[in-house]
C-alpha positions as CSV (number, residue, x, y, z in Angstrom):
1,X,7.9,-131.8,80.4
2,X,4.8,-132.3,82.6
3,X,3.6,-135.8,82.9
4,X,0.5,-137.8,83.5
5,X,-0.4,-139.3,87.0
6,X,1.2,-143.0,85.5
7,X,4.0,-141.1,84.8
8,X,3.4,-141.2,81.2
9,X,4.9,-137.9,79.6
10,X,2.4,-135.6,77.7
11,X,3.7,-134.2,74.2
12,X,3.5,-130.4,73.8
13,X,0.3,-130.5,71.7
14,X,-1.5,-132.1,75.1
15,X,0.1,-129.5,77.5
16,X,-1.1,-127.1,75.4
17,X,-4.8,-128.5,75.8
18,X,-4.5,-129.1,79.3
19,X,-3.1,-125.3,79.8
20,X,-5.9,-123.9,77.7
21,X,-9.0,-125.1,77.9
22,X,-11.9,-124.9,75.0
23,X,-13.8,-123.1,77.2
24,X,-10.7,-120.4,78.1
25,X,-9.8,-120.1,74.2
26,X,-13.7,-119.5,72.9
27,X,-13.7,-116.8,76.2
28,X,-10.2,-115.6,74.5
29,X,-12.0,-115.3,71.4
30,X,-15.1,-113.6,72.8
31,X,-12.4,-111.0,74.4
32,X,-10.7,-110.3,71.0
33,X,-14.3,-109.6,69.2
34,X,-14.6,-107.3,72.1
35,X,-12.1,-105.3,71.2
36,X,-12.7,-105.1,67.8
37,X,-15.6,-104.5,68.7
38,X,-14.9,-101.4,71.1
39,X,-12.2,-99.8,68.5
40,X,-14.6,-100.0,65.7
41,X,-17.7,-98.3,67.7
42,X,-15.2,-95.5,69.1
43,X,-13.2,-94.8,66.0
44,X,-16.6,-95.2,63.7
45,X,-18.6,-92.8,65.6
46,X,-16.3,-90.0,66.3
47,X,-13.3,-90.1,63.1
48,X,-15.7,-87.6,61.7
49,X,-17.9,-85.4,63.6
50,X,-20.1,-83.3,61.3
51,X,-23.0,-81.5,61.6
52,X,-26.0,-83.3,60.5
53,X,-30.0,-81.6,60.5
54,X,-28.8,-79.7,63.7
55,X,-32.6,-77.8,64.5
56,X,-32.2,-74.3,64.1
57,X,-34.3,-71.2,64.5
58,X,-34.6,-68.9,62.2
59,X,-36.1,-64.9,63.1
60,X,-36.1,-62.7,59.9
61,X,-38.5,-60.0,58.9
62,X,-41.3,-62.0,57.1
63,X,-40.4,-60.7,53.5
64,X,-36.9,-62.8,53.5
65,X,-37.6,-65.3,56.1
66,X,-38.7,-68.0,54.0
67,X,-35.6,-67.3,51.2
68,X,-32.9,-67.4,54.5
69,X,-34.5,-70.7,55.5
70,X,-34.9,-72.5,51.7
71,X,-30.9,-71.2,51.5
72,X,-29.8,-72.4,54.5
73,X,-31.9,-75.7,54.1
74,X,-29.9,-76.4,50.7
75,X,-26.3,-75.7,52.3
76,X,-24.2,-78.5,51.1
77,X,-24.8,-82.2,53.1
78,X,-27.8,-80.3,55.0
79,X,-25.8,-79.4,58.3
80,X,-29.0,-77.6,59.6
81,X,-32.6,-77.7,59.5
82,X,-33.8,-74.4,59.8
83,X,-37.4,-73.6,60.5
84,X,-38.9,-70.1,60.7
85,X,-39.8,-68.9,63.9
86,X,-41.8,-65.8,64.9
87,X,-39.6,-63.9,67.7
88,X,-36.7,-64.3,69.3
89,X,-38.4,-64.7,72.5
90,X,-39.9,-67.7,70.9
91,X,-36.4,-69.1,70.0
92,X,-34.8,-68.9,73.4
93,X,-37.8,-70.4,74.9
94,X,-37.5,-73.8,72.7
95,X,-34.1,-73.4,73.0
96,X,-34.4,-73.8,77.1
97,X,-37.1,-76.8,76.2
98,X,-34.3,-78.7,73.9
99,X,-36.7,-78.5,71.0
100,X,-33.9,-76.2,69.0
101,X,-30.1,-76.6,69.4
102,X,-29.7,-72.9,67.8
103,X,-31.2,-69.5,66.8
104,X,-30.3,-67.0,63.5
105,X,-31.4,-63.8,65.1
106,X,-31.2,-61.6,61.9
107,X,-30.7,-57.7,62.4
108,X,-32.9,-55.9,59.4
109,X,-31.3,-52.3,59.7
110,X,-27.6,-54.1,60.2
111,X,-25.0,-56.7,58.5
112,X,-24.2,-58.3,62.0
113,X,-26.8,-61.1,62.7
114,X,-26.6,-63.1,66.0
115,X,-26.1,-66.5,66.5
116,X,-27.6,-68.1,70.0
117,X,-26.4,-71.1,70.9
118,X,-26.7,-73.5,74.1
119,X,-22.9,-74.5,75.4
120,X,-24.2,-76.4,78.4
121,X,-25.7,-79.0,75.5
122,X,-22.5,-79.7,73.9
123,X,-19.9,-77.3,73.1
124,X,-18.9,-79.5,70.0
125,X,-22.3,-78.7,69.0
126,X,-22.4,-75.0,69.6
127,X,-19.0,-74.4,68.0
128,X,-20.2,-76.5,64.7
129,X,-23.5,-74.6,64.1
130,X,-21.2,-71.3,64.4
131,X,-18.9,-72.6,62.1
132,X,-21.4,-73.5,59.4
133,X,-23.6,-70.4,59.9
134,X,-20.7,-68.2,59.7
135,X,-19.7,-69.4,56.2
136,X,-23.4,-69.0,55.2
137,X,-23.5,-65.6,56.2
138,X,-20.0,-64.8,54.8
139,X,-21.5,-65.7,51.4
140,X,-24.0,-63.1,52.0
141,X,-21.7,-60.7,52.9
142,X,-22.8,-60.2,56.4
143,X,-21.2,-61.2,60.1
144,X,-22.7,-63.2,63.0
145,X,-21.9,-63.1,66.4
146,X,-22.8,-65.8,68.7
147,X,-24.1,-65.4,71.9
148,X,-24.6,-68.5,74.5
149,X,-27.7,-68.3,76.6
150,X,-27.5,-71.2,78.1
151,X,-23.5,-71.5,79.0
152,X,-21.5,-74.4,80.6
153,X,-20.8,-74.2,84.2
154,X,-16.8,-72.8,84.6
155,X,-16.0,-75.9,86.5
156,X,-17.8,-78.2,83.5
157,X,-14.9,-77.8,80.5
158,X,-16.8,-78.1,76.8
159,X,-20.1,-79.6,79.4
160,X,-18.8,-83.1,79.4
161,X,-19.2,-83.7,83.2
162,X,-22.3,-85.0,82.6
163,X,-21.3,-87.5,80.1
164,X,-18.3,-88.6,82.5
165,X,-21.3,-88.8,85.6
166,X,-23.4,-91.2,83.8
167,X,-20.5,-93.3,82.6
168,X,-19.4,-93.7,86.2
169,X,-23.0,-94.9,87.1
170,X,-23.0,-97.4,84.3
171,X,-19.5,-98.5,85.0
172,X,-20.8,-98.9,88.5
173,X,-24.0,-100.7,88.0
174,X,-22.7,-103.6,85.4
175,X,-19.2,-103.8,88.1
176,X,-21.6,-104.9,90.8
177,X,-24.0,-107.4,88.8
178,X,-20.6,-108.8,87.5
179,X,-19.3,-109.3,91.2
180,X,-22.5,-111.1,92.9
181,X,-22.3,-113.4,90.0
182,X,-18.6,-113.8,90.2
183,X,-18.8,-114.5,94.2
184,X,-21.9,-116.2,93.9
185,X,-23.0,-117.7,90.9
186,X,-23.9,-115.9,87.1
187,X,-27.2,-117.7,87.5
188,X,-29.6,-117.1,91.3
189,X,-30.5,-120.4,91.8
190,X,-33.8,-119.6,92.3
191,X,-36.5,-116.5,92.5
192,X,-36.1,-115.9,95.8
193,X,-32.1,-115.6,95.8
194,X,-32.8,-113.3,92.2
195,X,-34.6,-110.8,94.6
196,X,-32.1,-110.4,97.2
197,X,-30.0,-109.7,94.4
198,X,-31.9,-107.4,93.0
199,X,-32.2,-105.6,96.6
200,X,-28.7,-105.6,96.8
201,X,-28.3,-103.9,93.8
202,X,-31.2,-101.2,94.2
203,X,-29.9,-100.3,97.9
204,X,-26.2,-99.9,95.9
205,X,-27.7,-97.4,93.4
206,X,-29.0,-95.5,96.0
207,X,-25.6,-94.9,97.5
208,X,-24.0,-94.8,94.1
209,X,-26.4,-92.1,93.0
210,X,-25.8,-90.2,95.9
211,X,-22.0,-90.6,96.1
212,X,-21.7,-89.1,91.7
213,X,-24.3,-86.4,92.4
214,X,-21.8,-85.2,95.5
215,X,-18.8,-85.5,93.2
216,X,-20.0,-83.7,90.7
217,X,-21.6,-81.2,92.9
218,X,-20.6,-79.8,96.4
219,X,-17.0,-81.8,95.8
220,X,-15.9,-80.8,92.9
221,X,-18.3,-78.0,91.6
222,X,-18.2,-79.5,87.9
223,X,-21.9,-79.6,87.3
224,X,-24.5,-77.2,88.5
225,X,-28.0,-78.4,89.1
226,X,-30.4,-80.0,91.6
227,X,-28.6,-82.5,93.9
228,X,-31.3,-84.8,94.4
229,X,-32.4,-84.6,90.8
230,X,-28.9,-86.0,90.0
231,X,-28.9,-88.4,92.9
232,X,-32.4,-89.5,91.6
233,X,-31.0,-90.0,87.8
234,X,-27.9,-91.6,89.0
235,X,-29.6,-94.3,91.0
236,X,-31.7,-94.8,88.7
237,X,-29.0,-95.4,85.6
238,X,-27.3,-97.6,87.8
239,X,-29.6,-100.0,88.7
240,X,-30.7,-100.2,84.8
241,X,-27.8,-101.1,84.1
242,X,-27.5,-103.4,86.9
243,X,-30.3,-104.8,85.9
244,X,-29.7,-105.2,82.8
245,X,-26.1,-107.2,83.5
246,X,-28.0,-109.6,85.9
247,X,-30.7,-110.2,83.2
248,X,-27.6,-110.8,81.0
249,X,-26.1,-113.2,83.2
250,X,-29.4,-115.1,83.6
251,X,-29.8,-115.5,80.2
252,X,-25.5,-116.4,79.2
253,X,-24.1,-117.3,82.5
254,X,-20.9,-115.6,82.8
255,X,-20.7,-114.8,79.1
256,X,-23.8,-111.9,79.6
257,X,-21.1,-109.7,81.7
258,X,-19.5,-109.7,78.0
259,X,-22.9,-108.8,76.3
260,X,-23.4,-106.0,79.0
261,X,-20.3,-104.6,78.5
262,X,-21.3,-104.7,74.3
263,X,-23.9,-103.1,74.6
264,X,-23.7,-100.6,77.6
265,X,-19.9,-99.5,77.0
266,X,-19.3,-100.5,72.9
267,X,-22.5,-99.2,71.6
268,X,-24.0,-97.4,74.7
269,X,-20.6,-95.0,75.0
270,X,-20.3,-93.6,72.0
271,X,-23.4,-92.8,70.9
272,X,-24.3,-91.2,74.2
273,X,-23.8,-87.8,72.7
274,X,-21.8,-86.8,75.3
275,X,-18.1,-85.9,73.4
276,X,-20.0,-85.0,70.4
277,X,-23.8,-84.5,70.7
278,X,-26.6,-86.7,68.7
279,X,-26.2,-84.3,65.6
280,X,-23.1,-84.5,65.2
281,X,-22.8,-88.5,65.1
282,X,-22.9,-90.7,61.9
283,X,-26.7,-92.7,61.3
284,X,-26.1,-95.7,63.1
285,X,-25.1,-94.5,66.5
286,X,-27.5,-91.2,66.3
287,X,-30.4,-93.8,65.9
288,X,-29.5,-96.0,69.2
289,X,-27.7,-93.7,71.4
290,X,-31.4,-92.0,72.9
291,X,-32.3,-95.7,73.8
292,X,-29.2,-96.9,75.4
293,X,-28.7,-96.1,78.9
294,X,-25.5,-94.3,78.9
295,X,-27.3,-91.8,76.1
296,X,-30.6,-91.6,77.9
297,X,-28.7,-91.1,81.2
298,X,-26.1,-88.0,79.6
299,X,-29.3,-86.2,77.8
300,X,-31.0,-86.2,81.3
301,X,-28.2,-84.9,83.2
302,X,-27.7,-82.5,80.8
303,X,-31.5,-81.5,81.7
304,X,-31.2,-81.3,85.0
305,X,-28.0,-79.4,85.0
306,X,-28.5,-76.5,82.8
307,X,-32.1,-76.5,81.2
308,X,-34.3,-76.7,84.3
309,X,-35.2,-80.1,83.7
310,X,-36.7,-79.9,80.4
311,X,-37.2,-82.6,78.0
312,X,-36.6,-85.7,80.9
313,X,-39.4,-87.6,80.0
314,X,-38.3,-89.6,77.2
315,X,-34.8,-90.5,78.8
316,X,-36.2,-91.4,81.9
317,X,-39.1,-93.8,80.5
318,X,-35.9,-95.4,78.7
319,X,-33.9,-95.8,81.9
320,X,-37.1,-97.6,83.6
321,X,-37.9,-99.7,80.3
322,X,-34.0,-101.1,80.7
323,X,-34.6,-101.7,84.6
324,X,-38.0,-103.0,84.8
325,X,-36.7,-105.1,82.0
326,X,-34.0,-106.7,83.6
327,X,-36.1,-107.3,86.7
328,X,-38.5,-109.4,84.9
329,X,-35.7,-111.2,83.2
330,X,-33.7,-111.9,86.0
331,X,-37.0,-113.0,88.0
332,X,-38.5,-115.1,85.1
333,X,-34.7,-117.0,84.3
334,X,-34.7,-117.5,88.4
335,X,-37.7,-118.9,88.3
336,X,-36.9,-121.6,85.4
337,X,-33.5,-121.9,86.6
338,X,-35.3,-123.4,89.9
339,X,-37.9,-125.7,88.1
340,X,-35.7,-127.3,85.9
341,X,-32.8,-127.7,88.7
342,X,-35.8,-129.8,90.8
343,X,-36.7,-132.0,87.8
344,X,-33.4,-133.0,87.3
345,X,-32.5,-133.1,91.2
346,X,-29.8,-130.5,90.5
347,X,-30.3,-128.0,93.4
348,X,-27.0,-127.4,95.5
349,X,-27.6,-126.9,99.2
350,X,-26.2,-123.4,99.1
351,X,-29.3,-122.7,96.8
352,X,-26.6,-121.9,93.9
353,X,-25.7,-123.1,91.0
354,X,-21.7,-122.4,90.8
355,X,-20.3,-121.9,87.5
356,X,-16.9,-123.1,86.8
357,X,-13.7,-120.7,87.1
């Protein structure tokens, strides 16, 4: 039994709080909701993958088009939401521009309609909308077959290199915010030591960027594509989210590395649409994925791998909104940080404010 520098001995109870302190047990705790946290998100948002408004085009001679589109519009739990469109040229064109996910091409002289379909968006997607729109058209006693116009690479199995891209970025960009406040303090002790960090970080996206883009690329040939769009994306993801950590950590101390990993890998994963796309997902995480980096990062890959870089806008402006953000965070918390340390005379010579272990 431990004892006490009088040589008093300490009863188990008091080992047990000199062991583990409040501050380790409410981190403990914190670590537990985590996981909770992390199996509920997962399990909640892909138990049950169905197909949910998935936009699909609809080209039919104009005397049935509107019936084919009012009877696919009232299949049971609405899995699509058809909407007439003139030709089929049409229909491949918004499907290139991510405005469909899917086109009925019915054949008037024939009982075989086609199905287009876009694998390099999701093939959990593609292989859904088949399902349902083959059962539709069994009940009318015709056939489909599908056709993909806009196919996964070979080396990109069911187009989920992208997803697995951008969650290296974002794994990358809250790993290195973690480490400059683990080897120098969660809080910069002042503005000027919040911008080096902030350097830091921007001239590690760069390389990080660079370094996924090649892996995916000329490495390992898993994602087709512009390299320097990708290096671009990825660069920019990562500093977002690294960012976005330091911001965090400005705010929490060492406790915002928890609320990045909440919200960039519990919610942020899932819901990224990247194992099964946004229509596929239940409400909750089809509403936040788009504005979560690790969504807004997969859609944009996605883009720039297989649909000429269509439809970038939105995800990018989200990407930028998370990393100016956490600039102006991290700057703004710095700057406080420093006032208050020099009206209470708290400034350490090193410029930083150490945290405890």
């Amino acid at each position: 039994m431990a004892t006490t520098d009088d040589g008093t001995r300490l009863t188990f109870a008091q080992e047990v709080r000199s062991a583990v302190t409040v501050r380790a047990a409410l981190l403990v705790i914190g670590v537990l909701g985590l996981m909770v946290a992390f199996i509920t998100s997962y399990a909640g948002a892909f138990h049950r993958p169905k197909p949910d408004r998935v936009p699909l085009a609809v080209v039919a001679p104009t005397q049935i088009r509107g019936e084919l589109v009012d009877k696919l519009d009232r299949l049971p739990g609405t899995p699509l939401d058809p909407r007439p469109v003139a030709s089929e040229a049409a229909a491949r064109r918004q499907i290139h521009d991510r405005t469909l996910d899917a086109a009925l091409i019915v054949d008037p002289r024939g009982t075989t309609d086609r199905l287009l379909v876009a694998g390099g968006g999701g093939a959990s997607l593609s292989q859904a909308v088949e399902l349902v729109v083959t059962a539709a058209e069994k009940q009318q006693r015709r056939t489909v077959r599908t056709e993909d116009v806009i196919p996964a690479d070979a080396g990109d199995g069911r187009s989920l290199s992208s997803f697995y891209l951008v969650v290296g970025w974002c794994v990358g960009g809250y790993l290195c915010a973690a480490i400059l406040a683990i080897s120098a303090g969660a809080r910069p002790a002042n503005r000027q030591r919040a911008v080096i960090r902030l350097a830091a970080l921007a001239l590690y996206a760069i390389a990080a960027g660079l370094a996924g883009a090649l892996v995916v690329g000329p490495v390992l040939d898993a994602l087709p594509g512009s390299l320097f769009g990708l290096w671009g994306l990825g660069a920019l993801t990562v500093f977002a989210v690294g960012a976005t950590t330091l911001a965090f950590q400005g705010l929490l101390g060492i406790i915002g590395i928890g609320l990045a990993i909440l919200v960039i890998v519990v919610f942020g994963n899932p819901s990224a649409g990247g194992a099964y796309p946004y229509p596929l997902l239940p409400p909750f995480w089809r509403a936040i994925g788009p504005a979560l980096p690790p969504g807004a990062g997969t859609w944009a890959a996605r883009s720039i791998a297989y649909f000429r870089g269509q439809a970038l806008t939105g995800p990018l402006l989200v990407l930028s909104a998370w990393a100016v953000g956490g600039v102006l965070v991290t700057v703004v918390l710095a700057s406080l940080h420093k006032t208050a340390d020099e009206r209470a005379g708290g400034v350490t010579a090193g410029g930083e404010k150490h945290l405890p272990a």
